[in-house]
N, C-alpha and C positions, 0 to 999 in steps of 0.2 A: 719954095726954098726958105723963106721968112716964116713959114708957119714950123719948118723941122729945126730951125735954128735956135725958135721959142722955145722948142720941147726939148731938146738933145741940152742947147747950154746949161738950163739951171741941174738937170740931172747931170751931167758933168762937175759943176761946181760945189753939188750934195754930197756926190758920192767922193768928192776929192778933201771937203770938209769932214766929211765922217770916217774917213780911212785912218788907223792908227800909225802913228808914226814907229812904236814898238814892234823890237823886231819879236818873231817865233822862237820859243824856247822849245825844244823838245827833251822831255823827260824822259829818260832809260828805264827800264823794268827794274824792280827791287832785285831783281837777280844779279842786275851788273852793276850793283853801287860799286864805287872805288874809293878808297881810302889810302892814305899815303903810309899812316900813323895806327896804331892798335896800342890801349892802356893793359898793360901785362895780359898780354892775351896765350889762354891755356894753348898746347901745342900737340894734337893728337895724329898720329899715323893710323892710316886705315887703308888697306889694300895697296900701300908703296904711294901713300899720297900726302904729303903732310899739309892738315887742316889746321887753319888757327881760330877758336871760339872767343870771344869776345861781348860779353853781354850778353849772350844766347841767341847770339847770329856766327853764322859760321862762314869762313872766308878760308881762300888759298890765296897763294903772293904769286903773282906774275910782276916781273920787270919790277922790282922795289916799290908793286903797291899792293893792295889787301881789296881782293873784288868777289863779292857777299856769292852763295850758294848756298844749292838748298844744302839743306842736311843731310848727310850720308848712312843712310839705311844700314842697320847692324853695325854703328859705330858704338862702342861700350865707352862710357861716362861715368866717372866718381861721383862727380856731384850735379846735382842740378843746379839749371840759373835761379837767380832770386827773383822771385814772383810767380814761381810756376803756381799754375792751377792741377787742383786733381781731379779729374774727369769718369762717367764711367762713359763704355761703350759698349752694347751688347752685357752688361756685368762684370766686363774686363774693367781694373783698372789702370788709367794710365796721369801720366803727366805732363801736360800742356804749359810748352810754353811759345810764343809767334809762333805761333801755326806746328809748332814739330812738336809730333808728340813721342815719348818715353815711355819704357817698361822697366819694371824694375826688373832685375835676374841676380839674386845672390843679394852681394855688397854694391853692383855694379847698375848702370842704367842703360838702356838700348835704344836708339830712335829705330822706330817704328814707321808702318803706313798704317792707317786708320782708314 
């Protein structure tokens, strides 16, 4: 009994010192960030859905807040965000910007899948 008392207490006392007192954050997918607030954010309809762009992330409003989505496939765009890159693929050109890439068509620009 005095020999498992030896062994059990100081591991008790180790593992009760080395335990964090912080608690678990867990982190949401880029997909569901939320925002309350958007700085003049473009306002596009696409399939009976209104998206709002913002720095070249794209968000819908559920309950007065703004929660990130991908990009919506065959949405046409005036302008591009500032910093896109232009990419080839296969010979195609496109333009990259977080991850969604763009085609040009005309005057107008189309997220694509790649």
């Amino acid at each position: 009994m005095k020999m498992i008392l030896k062994i059990v207490l100081p591991v008790l006392l180790l593992s009760a010192v080395t335990t964090s007192c912080a608690t678990t954050v867990r982190v949401a997918p880029a997909n569901n960030v939320v925002i309350t607030k958007l700085h003049h954010p473009k306002v596009v309809v696409h399939k009976n859905v209104k998206y709002y762009r913002s720095g070249g992330v794209w968000y819908i409003k559920k309950n007065r807040r703004y929660v990130t989505v991908a990009a919506p496939v065959g949405m046409r765009i005036a302008t591009l965000p500032r910093g896109y890159k232009v990419v080839r693929v296969r010979g195609v050109r496109y333009y990259k910007y977080k991850g969604v890439y763009y085609r040009k068509s005309g005057r107008k620009y189309i997220v694509v899948n790649v």
